[in-house]
C-alpha positions in Angstrom: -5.7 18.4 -9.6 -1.6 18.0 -10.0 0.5 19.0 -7.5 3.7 19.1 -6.3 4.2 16.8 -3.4 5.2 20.2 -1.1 1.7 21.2 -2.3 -0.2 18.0 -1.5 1.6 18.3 2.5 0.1 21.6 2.4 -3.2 20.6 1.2 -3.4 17.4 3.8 -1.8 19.1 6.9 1.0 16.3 6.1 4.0 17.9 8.5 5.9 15.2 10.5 4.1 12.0 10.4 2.5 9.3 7.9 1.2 6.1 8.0 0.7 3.9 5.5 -1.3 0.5 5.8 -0.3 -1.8 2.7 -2.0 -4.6 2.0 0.8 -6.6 0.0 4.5 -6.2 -0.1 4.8 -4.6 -3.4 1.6 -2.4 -3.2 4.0 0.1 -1.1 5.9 0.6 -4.2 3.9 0.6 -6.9 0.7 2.6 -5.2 2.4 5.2 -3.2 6.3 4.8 -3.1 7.1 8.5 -4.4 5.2 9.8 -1.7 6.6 7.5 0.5 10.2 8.4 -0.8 9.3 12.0 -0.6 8.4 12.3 2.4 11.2 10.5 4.1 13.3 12.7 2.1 12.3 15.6 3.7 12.7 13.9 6.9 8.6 13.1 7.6 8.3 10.3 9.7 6.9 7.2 7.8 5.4 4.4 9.6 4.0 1.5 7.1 1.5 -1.2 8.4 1.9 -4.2 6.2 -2.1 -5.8 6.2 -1.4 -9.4 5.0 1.7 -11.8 5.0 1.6 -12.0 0.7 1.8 -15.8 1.0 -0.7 -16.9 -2.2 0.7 -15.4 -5.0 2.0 -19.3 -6.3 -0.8 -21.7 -4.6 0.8 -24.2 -7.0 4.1 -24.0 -6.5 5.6 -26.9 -5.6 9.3 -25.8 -4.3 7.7 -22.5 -2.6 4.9 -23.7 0.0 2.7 -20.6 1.4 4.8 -20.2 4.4 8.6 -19.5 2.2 6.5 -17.6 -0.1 5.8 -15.2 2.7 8.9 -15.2 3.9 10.6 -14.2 1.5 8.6 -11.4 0.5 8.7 -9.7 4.0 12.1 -9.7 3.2 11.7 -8.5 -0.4 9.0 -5.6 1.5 12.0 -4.4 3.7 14.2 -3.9 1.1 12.2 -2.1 -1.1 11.5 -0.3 2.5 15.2 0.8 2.7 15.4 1.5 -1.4 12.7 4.3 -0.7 14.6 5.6 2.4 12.1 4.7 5.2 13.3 4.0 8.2 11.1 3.3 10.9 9.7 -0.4 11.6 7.1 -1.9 10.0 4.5 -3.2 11.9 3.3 -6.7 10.3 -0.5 -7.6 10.8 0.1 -10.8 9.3 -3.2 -11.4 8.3 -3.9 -14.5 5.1 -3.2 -13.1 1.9 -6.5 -13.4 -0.8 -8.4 -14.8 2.7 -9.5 -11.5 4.4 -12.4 -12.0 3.5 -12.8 -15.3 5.4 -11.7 -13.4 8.7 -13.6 -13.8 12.0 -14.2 -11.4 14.3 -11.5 -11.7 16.8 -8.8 -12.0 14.1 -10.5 -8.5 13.2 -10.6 -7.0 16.5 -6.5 -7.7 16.4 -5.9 -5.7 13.7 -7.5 -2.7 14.5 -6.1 -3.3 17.9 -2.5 -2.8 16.2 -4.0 -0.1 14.3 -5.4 2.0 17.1 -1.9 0.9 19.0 -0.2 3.0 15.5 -2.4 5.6 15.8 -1.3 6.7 19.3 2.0 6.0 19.0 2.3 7.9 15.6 0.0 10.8 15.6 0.0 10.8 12.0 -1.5 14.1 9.9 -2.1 11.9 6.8 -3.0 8.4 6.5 -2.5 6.1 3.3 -4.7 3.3 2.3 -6.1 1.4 -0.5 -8.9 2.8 -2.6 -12.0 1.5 -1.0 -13.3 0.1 -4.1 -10.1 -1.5 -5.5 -10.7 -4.5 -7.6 -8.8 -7.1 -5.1 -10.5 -8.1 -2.2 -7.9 -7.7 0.7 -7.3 -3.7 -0.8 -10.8 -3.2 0.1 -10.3 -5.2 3.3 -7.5 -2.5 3.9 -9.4 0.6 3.3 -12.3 -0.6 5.5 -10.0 -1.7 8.4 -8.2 1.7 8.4 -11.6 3.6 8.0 -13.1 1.4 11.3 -9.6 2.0 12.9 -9.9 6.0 12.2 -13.2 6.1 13.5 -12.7 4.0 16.6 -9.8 6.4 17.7 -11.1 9.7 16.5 -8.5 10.3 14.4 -8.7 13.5 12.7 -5.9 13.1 10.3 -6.4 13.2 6.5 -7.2 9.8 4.6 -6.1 9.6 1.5 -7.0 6.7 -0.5 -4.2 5.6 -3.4 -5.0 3.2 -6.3 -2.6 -0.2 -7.4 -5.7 -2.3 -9.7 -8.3 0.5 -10.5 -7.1 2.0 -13.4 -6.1 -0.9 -15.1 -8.7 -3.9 -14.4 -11.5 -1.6 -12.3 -14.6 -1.5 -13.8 -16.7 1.8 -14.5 -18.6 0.9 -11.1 -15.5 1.0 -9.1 -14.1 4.3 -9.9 -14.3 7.3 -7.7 -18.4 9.8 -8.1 -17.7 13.0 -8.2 -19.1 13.7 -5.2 -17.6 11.7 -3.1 -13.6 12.3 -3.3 -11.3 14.8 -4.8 -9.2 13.4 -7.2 -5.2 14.7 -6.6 -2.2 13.6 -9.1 1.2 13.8 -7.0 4.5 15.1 -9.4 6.8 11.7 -8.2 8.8 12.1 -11.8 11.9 12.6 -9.5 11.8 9.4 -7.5 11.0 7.2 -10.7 14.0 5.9 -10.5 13.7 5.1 -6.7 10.3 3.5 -7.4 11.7 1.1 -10.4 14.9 0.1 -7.7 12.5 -0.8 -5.2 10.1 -2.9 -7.6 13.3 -4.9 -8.4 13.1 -6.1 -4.8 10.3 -7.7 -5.5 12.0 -10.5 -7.6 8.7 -13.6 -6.6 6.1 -11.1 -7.9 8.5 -10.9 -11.5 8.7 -14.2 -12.6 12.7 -14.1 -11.5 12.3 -16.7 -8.9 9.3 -18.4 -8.3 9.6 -20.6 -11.5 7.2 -24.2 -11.0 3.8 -22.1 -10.8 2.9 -21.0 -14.3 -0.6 -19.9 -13.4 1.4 -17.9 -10.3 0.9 -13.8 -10.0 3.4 -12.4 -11.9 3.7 -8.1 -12.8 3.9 -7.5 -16.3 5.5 -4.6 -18.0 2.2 -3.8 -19.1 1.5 -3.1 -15.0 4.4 -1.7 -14.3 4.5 0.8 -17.1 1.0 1.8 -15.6 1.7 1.8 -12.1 5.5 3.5 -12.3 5.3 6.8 -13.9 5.4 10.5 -13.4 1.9 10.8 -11.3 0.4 8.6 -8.2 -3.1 9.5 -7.8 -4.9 9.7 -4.3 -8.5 10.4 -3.6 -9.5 12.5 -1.1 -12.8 12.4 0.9 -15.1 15.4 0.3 
């Protein structure tokens, strides 16, 4: 189904207020950020939840240890936070990047803590996350820690689950059944723009800074080509 994004507030309930739980700096951008824009745009509140610190995309760099890595993209995340006009603060779970996984159960209990903490504060109608079966580890971790979250606080807003990985290294297993979600393709042609500003902020994860880590994560115009165009596609439980 494609819709305009006035259509897809309609169809969610989405009037005043959305959060959005991230699990890397970046994944903002390039999974969601013309909703994101749009929404702000038309002056819905946006509250994003950033899930992990993004600290091992360059294990082997030498000149950027885990710790400056994640540093610096925070700061790269609010930037491309201000590029798509959102305003409110993030809140920062700061949970290991590529380790959630490994988490025990207290550091677990936190984070839904800080999501149930969101969820009053917020009220939101619509709630973003990962597509549960993404093919990266900690966007699964997101979509089940927002889904425990949700249920935990009876929240009755609409989950809507958008896709970074699936379409382009998911296998056949991991795509949405029928039965199980609606498939919905937002019109974001007018923010492309906005979306390929904010993706500039994100100069470590383009092979513009980070330089002694060869084997380091790096987006490829190949990715960005198929994450950045006209359409972002959200699933929508039945």
């Amino acid at each position: 189904m494609r819709l305009s994004f006035d259509e897809f507030a309609a169809l969610t309930g989405l009037r005043r207020s959305l959060l959005v739980a991230i699990p890397h700096p970046d994944d903002e951008t390039l999974g969601c950020g013309g909703v994101l824009s749009l929404a702000a745009e038309r002056g819905i509140k946006v509250k994003p939840i950033l899930i992990t610190d993004g600290g091992a995309s360059h294990p082997g760099s030498q000149e950027w240890p885990r710790r400056r890595v994640a540093a610096q993209r925070r700061d790269e995340f609010l930037e491309a936070l201000d590029v798509l006009g959102i305003t409110s603060d993030p809140t920062f779970l700061d949970l290991p990047d590529a380790a959630t996984g490994a988490l025990g159960a207290g550091a677990i209990a936190r984070a839904i803590e800080a999501l149930l903490e969101a969820f009053r504060t917020e009220s939101p109608e619509v709630v973003l996350t990962t597509w549960r079966r993404e093919p990266h580890g900690d966007h699964r971790f997101a979509f089940e820690l927002v889904r425990n979250a949700m249920s935990l606080a009876d929240c009755r807003a609409t989950l809507a689950e958008y896709m970074v990985w699936t379409p382009i290294t998911g296998s056949a297993a991991d795509q949405p059944a029928p039965e199980e979600t609606s498939s919905v393709f937002v019109d974001v042609s007018t923010t492309l723009a906005t979306k390929r500003t904010a993706l500039r902020c994100h100069a470590s994860q383009l092979g513009e800074l980070i330089g002694d880590d060869p084997q380091g994560f790096c987006l490829t115009e190949s990715h960005i080509a198929s994450m950045v165009g006209p359409y972002e596609r959200f699933e929508i439980a039945r």
